[in-house]
ZAMARGU-4260 file (C-alpha; in steps of 0.2 Angstrom, whole numbers, plus 5000, padded with zeros to 4 digits):
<rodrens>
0) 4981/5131/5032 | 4965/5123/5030 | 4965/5103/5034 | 4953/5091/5024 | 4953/5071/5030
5) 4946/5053/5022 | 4948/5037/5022 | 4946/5024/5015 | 4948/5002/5017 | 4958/4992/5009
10) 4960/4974/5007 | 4976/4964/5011 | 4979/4945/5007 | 4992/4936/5019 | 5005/4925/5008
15) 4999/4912/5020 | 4986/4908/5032 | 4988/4918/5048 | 4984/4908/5062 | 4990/4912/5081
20) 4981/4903/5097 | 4964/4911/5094 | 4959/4912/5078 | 4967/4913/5058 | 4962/4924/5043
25) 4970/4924/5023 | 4966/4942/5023 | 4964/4961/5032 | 4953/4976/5029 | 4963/4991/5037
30) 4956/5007/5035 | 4968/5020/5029 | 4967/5038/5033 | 4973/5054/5024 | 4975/5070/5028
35) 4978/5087/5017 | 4984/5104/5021 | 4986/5116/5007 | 5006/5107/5001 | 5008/5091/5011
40) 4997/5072/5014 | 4998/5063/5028 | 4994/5046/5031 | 4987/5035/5045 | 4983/5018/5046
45) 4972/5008/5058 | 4973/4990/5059 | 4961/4983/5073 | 4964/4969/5082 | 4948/4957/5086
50) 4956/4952/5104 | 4953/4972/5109 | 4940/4979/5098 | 4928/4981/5084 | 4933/4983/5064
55) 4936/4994/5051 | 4917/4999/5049 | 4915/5002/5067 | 4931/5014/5065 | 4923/5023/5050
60) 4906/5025/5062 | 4916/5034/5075 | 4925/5045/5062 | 4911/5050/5053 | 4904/5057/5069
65) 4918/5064/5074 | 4928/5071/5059 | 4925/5091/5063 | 4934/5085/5078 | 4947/5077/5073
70) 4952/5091/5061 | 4952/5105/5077 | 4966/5093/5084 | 4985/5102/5088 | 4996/5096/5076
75) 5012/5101/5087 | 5005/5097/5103 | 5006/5081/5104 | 5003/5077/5123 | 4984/5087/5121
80) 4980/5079/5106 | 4982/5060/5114 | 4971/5064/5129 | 4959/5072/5118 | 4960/5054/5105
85) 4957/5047/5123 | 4942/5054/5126 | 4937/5055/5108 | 4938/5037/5104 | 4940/5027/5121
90) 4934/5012/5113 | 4946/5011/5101 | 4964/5009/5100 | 4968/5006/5083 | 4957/5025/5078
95) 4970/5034/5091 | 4985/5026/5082 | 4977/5030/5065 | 4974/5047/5070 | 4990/5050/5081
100) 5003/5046/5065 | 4992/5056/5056 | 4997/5073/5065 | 5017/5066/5068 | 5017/5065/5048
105) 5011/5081/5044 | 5021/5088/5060 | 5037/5080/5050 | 5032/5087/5034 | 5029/5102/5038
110) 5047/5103/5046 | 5056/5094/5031 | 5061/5081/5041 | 5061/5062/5043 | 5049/5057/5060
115) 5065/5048/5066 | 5076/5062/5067 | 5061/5073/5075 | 5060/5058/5088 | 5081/5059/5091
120) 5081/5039/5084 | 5096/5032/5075 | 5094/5024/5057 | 5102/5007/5064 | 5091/4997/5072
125) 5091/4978/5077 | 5088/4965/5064 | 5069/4961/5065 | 5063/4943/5067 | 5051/4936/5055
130) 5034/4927/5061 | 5027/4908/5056 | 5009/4906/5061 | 5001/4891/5066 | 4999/4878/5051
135) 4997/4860/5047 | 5014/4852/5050 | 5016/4847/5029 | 5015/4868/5024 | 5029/4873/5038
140) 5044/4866/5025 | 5036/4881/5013 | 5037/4892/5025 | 5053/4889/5031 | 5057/4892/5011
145) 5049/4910/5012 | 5060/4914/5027 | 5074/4910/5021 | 5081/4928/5021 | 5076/4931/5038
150) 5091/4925/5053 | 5077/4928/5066 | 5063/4917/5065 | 5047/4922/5077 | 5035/4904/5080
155) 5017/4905/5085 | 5015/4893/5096 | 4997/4887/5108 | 4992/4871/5102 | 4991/4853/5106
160) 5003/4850/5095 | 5016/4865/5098 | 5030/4849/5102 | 5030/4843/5082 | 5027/4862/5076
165) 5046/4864/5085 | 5052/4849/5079 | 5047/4851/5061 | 5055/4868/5061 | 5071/4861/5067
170) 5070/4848/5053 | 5072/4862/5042 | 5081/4875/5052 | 5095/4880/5066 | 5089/4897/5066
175) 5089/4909/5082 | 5068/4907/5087 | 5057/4917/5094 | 5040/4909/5103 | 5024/4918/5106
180) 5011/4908/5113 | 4997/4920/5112 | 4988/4917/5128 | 4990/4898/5123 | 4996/4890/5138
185) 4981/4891/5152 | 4990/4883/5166 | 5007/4887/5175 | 5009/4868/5174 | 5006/4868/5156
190) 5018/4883/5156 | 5032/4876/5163 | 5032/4861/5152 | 5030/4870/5137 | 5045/4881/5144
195) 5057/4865/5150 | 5057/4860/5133 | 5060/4876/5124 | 5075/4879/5134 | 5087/4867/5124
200) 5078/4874/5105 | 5090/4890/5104 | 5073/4900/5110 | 5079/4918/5112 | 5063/4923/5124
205) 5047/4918/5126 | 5031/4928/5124 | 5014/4932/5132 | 5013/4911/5137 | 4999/4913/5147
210) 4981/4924/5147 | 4984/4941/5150 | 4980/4947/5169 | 4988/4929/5176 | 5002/4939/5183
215) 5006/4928/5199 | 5007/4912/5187 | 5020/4923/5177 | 5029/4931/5191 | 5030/4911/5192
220) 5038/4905/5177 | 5050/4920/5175 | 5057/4912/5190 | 5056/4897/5184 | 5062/4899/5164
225) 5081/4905/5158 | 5071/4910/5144 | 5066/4931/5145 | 5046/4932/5147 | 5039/4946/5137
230) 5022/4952/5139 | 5010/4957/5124 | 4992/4955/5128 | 4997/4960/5146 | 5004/4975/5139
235) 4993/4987/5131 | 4994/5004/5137 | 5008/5015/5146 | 4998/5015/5163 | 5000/4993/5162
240) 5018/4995/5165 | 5020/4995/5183 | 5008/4981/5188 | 5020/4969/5175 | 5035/4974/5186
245) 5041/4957/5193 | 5034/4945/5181 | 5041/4951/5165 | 5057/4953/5157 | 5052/4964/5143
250) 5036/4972/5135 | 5030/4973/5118 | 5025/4990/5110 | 5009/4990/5097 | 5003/5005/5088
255) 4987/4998/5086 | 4986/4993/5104 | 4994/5007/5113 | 4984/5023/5103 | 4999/5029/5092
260) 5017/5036/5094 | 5015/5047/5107 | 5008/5033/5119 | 5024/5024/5112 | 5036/5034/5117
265) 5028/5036/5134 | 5028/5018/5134 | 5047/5019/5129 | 5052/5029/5144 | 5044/5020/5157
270) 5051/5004/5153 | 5067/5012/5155 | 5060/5017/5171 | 5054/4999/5177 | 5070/4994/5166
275) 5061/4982/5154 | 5068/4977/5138 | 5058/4983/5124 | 5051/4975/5109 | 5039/4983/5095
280) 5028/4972/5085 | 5016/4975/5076 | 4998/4968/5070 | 4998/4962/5050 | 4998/4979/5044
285) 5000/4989/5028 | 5020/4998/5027 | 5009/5014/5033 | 5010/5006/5051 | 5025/4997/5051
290) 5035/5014/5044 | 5027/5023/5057 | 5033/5013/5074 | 5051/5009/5063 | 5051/5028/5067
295) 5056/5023/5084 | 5064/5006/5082 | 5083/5011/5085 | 5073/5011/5106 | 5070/4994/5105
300) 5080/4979/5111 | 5068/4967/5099 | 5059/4970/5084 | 5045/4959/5077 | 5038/4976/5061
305) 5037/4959/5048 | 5019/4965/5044 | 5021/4971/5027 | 5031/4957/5022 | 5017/4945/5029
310) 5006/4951/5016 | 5005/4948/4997 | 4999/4965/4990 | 5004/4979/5001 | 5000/4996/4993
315) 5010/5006/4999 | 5030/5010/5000 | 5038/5015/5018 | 5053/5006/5026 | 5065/4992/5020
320) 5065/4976/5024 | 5080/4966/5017 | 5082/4950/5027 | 5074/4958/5043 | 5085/4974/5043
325) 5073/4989/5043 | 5079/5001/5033 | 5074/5019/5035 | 5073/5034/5021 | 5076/5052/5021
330) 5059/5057/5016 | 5052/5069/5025 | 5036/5062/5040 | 5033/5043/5038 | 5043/5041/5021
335) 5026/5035/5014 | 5019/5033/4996 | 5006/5022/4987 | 5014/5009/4980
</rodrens>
């Protein structure tokens, strides 16, 4: 069967200003890819992060030199296909990922079958948390008021006012929380301040407090801090693992970091290797991209896949997401449709 691809970007608005340690936007461009046979459509979504790469259009550049490429790609050889996306787009992260669901949904869909079963995943998975960026002190009350469905709350934290964000979230709610610091907290003084008073806020883990790469400061405060460290910017890519043995407790899985679900699945193995925990998050993405790593999510101890509730007008229907339970379908590949 003959394969035909495009793309195309389309614009999401956030229901509130997204703000984390290093910058804030009210809305997305994430570039959205399709790919035909003869009976099925597959779907692919990259969502790039500025703290790794380039945007949409830069994506589009790489594609549109590349597309004959792309389309000579195995579909049920997964393990070629990502070294090939390597080499293809080494400068881009979020391309791979797009790519890489692309072929796992036309692979399901050509077998009948929902991705999660193909991958040996269960339907149940943990309830996911759901995130509050960074905002002036008078809008948290509102958002508290949005998450009220969600048990798990997850707080951006990496300002020099994280102590009142904490306290006016606990004004308005006893909720199990979350803190992601983002790189915030330069200093393993700084961190273990931050940390001393988090200890007593019902914080169920703490992640990615310091720059990325600051390994012997972490290794520091995970001796330091009851709380579980969890590492995010520090962990990218499967061959990261092993340096973060020692200062981490857990690592979280990206699509748009890691290059897509076969690098997540590799990554999945080898922190049962180095016996992390695992968490998946995600960036703020369309239900294209949070159905495709929900495919996985019955591996994970943690989930933070909130990034198509996080936006206002998502186009597209995948997985659940009723109070932070994600709830998977029986639909054959991703589950996917336009909205």
């Amino acid at each position: 069967m003959s394969l035909s691809l495009s793309w195309s970007i389309k614009r999401v608005n956030t229901k509130f200003e997204f703000k984390i340690a290093r910058n804030a936007f009210s809305h997305y461009d994430r570039l959205i890819l399709e790919l035909r046979d003869d009976q099925h459509l597959a779907y692919g979504e990259a969502a790039p992060n500025v703290r790794y790469e380039a945007g949409p259009e830069a994506i589009i550049a790489m594609l549109e030199s590349k597309k004959s490429q792309i389309l000579e790609l195995p579909i049920d050889d997964a393990e070629s296909r990502q070294e090939a996306l390597e080499k293809m787009f080494p400068e881009s992260y979020a391309a791979q990922a797009a790519i890489d669901t692309l072929f796992w949904d036309l692979h399901a869909k050509r077998q009948n079958k929902p991705l999660w079963q193909i991958f040996g995943a269960r339907e149940d998975m943990v309830i996911s948390s759901y995130t509050i960026g960074i905002s002036d002190l008078s809008a948290i009350p509102a958002k508290i008021v949005e998450a009220a469905p969600y048990p798990i709350l997850k707080i951006k934290l990496g300002t020099d006012y994280d102590h009142d964000i904490i306290r006016a979230i606990r004004a308005e709610t006893d909720k199990v929380l979350r803190v992601d610091v983002n790189e915030g907290w330069k200093t393993i003084d700084e961190a273990m301040r931050g940390t001393e008073w988090l200890i007593e806020e019902n914080v169920e883990f703490l992640e990615q407090p310091m720059p990325a790469l600051q390994l012997d400061d972490i290794a520091k405060l995970r001796e330091f801090s009851p709380i579980p460290i969890v590492a995010d910017e520090d962990s990218v890519r499967p061959e990261d693992l092993k340096g973060l043995v020692g200062a981490y407790d857990g690592i979280n899985i990206k699509l748009m970091k890691c290059g897509g679900l076969t690098n997540a699945r590799k990554m999945i193995e080898l922190s049962q290797k180095y016996e992390f925990d695992i968490m998946m998050g995600c960036m703020l993405e369309t239900s294209i991209g949070i159905s495709a790593l929900a495919q996985l999510g019955s591996f994970a101890r943690w989930l933070d896949l909130d990034g198509n509730v996080l936006i206002a007008d998502d186009p597209y229907l995948g997985v659940g997401n009723v109070g932070g339970k994600i709830i998977l379908n029986d639909k054959p590949g991703l589950g996917v449709e336009p909205r």
